[in-house]
C-alpha positions in Angstrom: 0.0 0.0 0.0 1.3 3.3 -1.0 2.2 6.0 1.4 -0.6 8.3 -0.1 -3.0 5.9 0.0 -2.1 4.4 3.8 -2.7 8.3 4.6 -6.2 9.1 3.4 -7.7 6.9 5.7 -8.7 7.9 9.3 -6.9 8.6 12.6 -8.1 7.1 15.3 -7.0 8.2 19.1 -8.4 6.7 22.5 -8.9 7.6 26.0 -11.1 7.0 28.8 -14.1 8.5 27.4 -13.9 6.0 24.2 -12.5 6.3 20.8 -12.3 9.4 18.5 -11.7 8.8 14.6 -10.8 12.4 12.7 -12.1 12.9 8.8 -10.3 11.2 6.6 -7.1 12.7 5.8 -5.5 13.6 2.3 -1.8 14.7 2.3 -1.7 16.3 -1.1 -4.7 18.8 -0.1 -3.8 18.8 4.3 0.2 18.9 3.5 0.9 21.1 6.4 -1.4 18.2 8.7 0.6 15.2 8.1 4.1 17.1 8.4 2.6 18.4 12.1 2.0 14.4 12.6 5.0 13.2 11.4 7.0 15.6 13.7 4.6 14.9 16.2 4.8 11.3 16.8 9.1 12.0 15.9 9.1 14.3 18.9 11.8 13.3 21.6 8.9 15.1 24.3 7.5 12.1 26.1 4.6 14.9 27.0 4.2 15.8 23.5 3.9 11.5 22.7 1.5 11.6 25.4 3.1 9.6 28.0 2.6 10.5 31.9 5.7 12.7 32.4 5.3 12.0 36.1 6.4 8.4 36.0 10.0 8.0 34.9 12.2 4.8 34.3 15.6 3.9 34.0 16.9 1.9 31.2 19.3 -0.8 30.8 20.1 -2.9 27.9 16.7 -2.2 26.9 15.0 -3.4 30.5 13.4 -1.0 32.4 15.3 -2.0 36.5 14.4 1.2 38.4 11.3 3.7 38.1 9.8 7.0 40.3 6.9 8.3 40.3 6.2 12.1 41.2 2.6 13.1 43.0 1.4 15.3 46.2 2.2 14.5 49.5 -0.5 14.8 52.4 0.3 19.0 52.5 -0.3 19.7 49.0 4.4 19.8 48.2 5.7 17.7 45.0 6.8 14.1 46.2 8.7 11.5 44.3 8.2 8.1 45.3 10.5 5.3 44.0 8.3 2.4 42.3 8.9 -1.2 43.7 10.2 -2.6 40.4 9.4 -6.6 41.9 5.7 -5.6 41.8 3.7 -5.4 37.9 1.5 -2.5 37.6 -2.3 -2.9 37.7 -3.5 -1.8 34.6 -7.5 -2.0 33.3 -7.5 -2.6 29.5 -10.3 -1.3 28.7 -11.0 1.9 25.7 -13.7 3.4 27.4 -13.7 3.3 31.3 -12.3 4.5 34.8 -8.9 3.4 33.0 -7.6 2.4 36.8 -4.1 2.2 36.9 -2.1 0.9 40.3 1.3 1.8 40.8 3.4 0.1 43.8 6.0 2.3 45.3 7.7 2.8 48.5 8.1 5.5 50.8 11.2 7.0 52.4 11.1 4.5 55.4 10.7 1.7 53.0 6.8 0.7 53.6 4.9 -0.1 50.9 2.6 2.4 49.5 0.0 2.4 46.1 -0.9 4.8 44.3 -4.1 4.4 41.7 -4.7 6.7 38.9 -8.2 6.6 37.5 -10.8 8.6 35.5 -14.3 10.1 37.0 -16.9 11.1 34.6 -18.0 15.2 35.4 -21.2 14.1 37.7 -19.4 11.4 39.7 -17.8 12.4 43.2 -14.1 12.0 43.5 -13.0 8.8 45.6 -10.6 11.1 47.9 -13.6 12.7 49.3 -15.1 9.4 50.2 -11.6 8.4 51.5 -11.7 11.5 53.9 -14.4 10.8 55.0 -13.5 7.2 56.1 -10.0 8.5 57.7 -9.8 6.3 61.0 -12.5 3.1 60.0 -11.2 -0.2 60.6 -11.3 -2.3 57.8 -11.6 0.0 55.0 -8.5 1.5 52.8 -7.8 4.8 54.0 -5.8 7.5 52.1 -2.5 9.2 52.8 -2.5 11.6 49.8 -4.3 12.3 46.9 -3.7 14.7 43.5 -6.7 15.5 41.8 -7.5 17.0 38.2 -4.2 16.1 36.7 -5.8 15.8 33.2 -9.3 15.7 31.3 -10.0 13.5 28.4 -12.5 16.4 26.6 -8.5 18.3 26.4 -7.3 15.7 24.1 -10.4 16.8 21.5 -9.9 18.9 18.9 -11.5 22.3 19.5 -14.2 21.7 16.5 -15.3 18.1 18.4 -19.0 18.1 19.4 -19.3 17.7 23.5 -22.6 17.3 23.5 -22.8 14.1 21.5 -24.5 10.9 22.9 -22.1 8.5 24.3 -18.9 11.0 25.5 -18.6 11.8 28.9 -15.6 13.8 30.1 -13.2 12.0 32.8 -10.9 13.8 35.2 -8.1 12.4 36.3 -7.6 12.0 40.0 -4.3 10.1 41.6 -5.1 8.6 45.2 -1.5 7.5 47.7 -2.7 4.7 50.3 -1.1 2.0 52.3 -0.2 -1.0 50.4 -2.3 -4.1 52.1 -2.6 -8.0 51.0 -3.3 -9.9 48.4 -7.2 -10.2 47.0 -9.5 -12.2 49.3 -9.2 -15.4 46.9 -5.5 -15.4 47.0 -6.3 -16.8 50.6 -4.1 -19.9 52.1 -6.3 -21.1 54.3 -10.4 -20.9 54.7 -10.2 -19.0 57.8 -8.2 -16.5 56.3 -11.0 -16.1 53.8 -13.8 -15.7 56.2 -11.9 -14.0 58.7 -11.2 -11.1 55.6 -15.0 -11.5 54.2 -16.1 -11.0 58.4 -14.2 -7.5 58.7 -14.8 -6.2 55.0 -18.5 -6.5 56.3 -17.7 -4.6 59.6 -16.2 -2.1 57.4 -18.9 -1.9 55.8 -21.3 -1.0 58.4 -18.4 2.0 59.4 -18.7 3.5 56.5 -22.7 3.0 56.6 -22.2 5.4 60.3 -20.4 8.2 58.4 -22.8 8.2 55.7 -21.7 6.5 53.3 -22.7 3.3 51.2 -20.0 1.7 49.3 -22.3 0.1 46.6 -19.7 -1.9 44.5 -18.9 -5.1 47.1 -17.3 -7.4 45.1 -13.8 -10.1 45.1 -11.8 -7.7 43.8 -12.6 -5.0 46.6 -11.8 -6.9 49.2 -8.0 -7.3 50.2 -6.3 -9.5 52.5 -4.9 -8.1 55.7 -0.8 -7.9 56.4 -0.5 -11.8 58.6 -0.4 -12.1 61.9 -3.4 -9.1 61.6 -5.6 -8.9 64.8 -9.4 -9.0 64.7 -11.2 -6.2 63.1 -8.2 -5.7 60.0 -8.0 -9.1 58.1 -9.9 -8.1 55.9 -9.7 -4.3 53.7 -12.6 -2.7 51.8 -11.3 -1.0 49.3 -12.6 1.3 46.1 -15.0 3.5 46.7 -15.3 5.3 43.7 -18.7 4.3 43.1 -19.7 5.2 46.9 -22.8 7.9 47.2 -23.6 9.9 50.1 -26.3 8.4 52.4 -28.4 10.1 55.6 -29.6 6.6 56.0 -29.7 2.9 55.3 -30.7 3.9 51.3 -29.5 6.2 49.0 -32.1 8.6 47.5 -31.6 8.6 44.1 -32.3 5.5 41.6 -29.9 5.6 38.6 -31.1 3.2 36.6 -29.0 4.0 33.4 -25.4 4.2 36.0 -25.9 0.8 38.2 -23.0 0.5 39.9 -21.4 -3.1 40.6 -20.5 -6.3 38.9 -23.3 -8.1 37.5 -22.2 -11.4 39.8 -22.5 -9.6 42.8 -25.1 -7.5 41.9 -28.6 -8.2 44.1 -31.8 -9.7 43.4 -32.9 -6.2 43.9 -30.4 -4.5 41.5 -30.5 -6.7 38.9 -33.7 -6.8 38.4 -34.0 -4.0 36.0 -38.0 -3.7 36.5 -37.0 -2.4 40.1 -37.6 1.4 41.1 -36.4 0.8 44.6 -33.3 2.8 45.8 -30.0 1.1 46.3 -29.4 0.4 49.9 -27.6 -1.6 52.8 -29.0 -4.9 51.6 -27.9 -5.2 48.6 -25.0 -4.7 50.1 -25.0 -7.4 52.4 -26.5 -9.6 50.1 -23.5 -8.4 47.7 -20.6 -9.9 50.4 -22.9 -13.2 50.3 -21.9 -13.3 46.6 -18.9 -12.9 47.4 -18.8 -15.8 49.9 -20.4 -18.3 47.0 -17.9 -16.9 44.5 -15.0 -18.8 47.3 -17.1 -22.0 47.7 -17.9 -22.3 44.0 -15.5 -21.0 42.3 -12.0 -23.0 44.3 -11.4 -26.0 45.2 -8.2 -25.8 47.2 -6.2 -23.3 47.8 -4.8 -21.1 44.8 -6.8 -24.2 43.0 -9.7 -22.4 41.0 -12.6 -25.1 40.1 -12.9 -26.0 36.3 -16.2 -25.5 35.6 -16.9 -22.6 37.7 -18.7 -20.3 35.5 -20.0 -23.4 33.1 -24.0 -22.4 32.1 -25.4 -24.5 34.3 -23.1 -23.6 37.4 -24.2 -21.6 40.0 -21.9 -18.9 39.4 -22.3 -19.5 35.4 -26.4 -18.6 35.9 -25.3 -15.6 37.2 -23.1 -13.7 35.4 -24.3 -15.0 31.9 -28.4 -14.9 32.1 -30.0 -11.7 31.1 -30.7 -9.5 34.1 -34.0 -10.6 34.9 -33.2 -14.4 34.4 -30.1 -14.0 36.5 -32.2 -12.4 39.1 -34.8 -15.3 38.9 -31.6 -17.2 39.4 -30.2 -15.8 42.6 -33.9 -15.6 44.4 -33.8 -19.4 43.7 -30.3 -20.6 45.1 -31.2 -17.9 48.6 -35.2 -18.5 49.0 -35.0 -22.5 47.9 -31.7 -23.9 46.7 -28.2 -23.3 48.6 -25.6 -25.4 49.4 -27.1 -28.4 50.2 -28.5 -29.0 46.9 -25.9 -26.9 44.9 -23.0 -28.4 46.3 -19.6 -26.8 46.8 -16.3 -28.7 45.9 -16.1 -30.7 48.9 -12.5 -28.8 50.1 -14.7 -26.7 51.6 -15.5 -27.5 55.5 -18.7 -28.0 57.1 -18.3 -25.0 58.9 -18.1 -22.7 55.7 -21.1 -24.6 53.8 -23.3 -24.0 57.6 -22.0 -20.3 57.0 -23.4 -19.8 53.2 -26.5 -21.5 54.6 -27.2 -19.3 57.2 -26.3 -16.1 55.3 -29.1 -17.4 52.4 -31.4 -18.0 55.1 -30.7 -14.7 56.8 -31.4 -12.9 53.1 -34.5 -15.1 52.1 -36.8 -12.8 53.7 -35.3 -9.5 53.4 -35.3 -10.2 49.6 -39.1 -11.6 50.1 -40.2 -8.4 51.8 -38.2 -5.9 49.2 -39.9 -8.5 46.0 -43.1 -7.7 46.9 -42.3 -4.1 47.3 -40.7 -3.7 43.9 -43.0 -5.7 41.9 -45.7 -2.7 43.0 -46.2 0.2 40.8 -43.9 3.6 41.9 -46.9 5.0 42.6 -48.3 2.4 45.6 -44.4 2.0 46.8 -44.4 3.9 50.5 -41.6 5.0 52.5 -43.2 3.2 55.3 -42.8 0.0 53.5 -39.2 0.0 53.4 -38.4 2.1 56.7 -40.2 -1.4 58.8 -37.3 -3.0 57.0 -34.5 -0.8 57.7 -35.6 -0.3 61.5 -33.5 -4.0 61.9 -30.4 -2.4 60.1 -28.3 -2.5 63.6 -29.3 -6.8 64.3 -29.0 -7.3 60.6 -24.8 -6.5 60.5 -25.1 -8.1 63.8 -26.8 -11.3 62.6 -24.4 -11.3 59.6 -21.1 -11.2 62.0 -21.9 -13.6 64.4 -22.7 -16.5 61.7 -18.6 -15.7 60.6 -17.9 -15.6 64.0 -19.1 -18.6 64.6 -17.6 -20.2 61.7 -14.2 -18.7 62.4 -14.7 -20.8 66.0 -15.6 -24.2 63.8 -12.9 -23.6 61.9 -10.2 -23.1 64.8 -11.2 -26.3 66.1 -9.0 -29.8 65.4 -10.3 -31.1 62.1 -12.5 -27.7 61.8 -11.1 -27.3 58.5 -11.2 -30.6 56.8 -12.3 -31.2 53.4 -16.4 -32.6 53.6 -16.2 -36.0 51.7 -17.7 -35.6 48.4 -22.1 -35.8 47.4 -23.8 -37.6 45.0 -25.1 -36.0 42.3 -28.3 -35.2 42.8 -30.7 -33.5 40.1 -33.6 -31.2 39.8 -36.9 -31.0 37.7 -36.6 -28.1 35.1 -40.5 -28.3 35.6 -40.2 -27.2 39.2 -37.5 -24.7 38.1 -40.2 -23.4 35.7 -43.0 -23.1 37.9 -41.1 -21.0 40.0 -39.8 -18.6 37.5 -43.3 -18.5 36.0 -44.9 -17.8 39.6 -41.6 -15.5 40.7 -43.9 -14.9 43.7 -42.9 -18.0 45.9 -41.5 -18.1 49.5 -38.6 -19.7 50.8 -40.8 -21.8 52.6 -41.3 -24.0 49.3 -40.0 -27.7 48.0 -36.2 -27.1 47.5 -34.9 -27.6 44.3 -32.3 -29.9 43.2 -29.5 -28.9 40.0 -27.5 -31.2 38.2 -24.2 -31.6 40.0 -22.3 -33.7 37.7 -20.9 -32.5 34.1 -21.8 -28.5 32.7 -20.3 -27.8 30.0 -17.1 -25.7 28.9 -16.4 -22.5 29.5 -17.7 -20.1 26.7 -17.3 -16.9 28.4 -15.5 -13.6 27.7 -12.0 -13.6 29.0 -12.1 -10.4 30.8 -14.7 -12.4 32.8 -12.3 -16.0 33.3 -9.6 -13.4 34.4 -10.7 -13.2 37.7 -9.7 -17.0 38.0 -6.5 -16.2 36.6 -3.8 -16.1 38.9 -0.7 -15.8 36.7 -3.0 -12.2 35.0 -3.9 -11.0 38.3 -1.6 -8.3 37.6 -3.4 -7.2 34.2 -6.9 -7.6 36.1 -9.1 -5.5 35.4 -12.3 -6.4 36.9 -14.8 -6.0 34.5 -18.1 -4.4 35.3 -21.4 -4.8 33.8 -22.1 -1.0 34.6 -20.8 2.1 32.4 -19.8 4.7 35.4 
């Protein structure tokens, strides 16, 4: 292909807010154009190539071995930190996003620190002011320093570009410092590491519900590990809470239906159903760190041994990521009002006392999900505040209820042989007509025949990779967490 022909095509140039392709380009009538972009993209200016002048390397034999990295410090002065070079940067690949980017570093004394760049669109809040707010709370990530409106992506359009067009939504960028904690909560070595992290993520939770704020986007990647040997109260770390909303209760007051926040596997009954109109509240939160809790059971079957067939079509986990919202809703009401773990088996590495804990956490949900169903299947109109304030008045027992089933299961657990692996069921199976009836009806109660699901062989995998990543150990590094919501 000939130079002048390769050059009256399109450019095309991405960031956060999505792609942008210019008019086509002709050198022989736009000469002074493609001599600007040749000298451009020739220019020895890393700003000018559009790298981040603020991250630097040094290079050896054509290997990057050292790096810095230059941001705020807690008063507002210029700070270089120097980047830990064992440690692969997080990086989201996605076109059109939050574009999250996690850099490790350490300070001066050698402690580990992070630092995450990422992209807010114009009517979200900025993360730091949730962080400030949750200065002191055990058991969520807390902030040391943060740098905010370091770029926008409506700078890198030309001047003649349309801003008002469907679809683009400016992003500023914001760079948070915080503490460096563990690993994710399914990098876990033991299964009371994993529900001793799950237990204080939830009691971090309800902090951040006492300062007014509800975190809205539980999920396994927002729940790290504690440093070991960490006492009660900090084995576990809520962190990102960019999609947080300001709350003067147990419910936030606006319903965005168009801006859900979360991943559609954690997502609850409530949220997912897209007919809903009630607000997004502490329950669905809950019911979120339940999803959480199956995504462990189903999902591993040893430790740092992620289960084959996890998100097969006929799994568990597999029904709900991959239905359609509604059916996936259907799905979840099933396994918590009729189905868990004693007919939808885990692999059997997982102890008696963690199946008894998924069991009583479905049991605990079954009829707060009851009570909100036949709230939102009612017309805007009939829905009272009344309705859902009898609910909320239990908000204090519910994260008490919640916390004493994983204290209790932490004590199971600690005892000799608390741990073992439960020897493996039969298969057992279930009548699609019974599964029918149900979804057909969608108004039945937990007090109902269970059901029964095939246990034996689902099929393979056909799922998009950005979903298998999150069973992907060696890319955990590249991770990117991929949400079913545009934010």
């Amino acid at each position: 292909m000939s130079l002048t022909r390769l050059l009256k095509r399109d450019i095309l140039s991405t960031t956060e807010s999505g792609a942008y392709k210019t008019r086509p380009l002709n050198i022989h009538e736009d000469p002074s154009t493609f001599v600007r972009l040749v000298l451009g993209l020739s220019s020895p200016s890393e700003a000018i190539l559009g790298f981040d002048t603020s991250v630097q390397w040094t290079v050896k034999n054509g290997k990057r071995v050292s790096g810095s990295i230059t941001t705020l410090n807690a008063l507002g002065k210029r700070i270089k930190y120097q980047l830990n070079m064992a440690k692969h940067v997080i990086v989201t690949r996605v076109v059109r996003g939050r574009g999250t980017v996690c850099w490790h570093a350490k300070d001066k004394d050698g402690k580990s620190i992070l630092l995450k760049d990422s992209w807010r669109t114009d009517g979200q809040k900025p993360e730091h002011m949730f962080l400030e707010r949750a200065k002191g709370l055990v058991g969520v990530a807390q902030m040391i320093a943060f740098e905010d409106n370091r770029a926008e992506t409506k700078l890198f359009r030309p001047a003649s570009f349309d801003f008002t067009i469907a679809g683009f939504d400016n992003r500023t960028m914001c760079r948070v410092t915080m503490p460096c904690y563990g690993l994710a909560v399914h990098e876990f070595t033991s299964q009371a590491q994993a529900i001793a992290a799950l237990r204080d993520a939830i009691q971090g939770h309800l902090t951040l519900l006492k300062v007014g704020l509800l975190h809205q986007d539980v999920s396994i990647d927002n729940i790290l590990l504690g440093e070991d040997a960490a006492p009660a109260g900090f084995c576990g770390i809520l962190i990102d809470l960019e999609m947080a909303v300001h709350v003067t209760g147990p419910a936030a007051r606006i319903i965005d239906k168009h801006h859900q926040a979360g991943t559609r596997l954690y997502q609850s009954v409530s949220v997912v159903d897209a007919r809903s109109h009630l607000p997004r509240d502490y329950i669905d939160d809950l019911e979120s760190f339940f999803y959480v809790l199956c995504y462990l059971l189903y999902g591993f079957e040893g430790v740092n041994v992620q289960f084959p067939d996890a998100f097969g079509p006929d799994s568990v986990l597999g029904e709900w990521e991959r239905r359609t919202p509604r059916m996936a809703s259907y799905r979840k009401e099933i396994y918590i009002t009729m189905e868990g773990p004693a007919y939808r088996a885990p692999p059997p590495f997982w102890s008696v006392a963690c199946i008894n804990l998924c069991d009583k956490y479905r049991k605990f949900l079954a009829p707060l999900i009851d009570a909100k169903g036949h709230i939102r299947r009612k017309h805007p109109s009939l829905i009272t505040r009344e309705e859902l304030q009898e609910i909320y008045s239990g908000v204090d027992n519910h994260y008490a209820d919640v916390l004493a089933m994983f204290d209790t299961a932490l004590v199971e657990l600690s005892k000799p042989g608390g741990s073992d692996p439960r020897p493996a069921p039969p298969a057992q199976r279930t009548p699609e007509s019974s599964v029918n009836s149900y979804i057909s009806t969608s108004g039945s109660s937990s007090t109902s025949p269970p059901l029964k699901r095939p246990l034996g062989h689902l099929e393979e995998l056909d799922t998009p990779s950005a979903k298998r990543q999150r069973l992907n150990f060696n890319d955990l590094n590249a991770h990117d967490g991929s949400s079913s919501h545009s934010d």
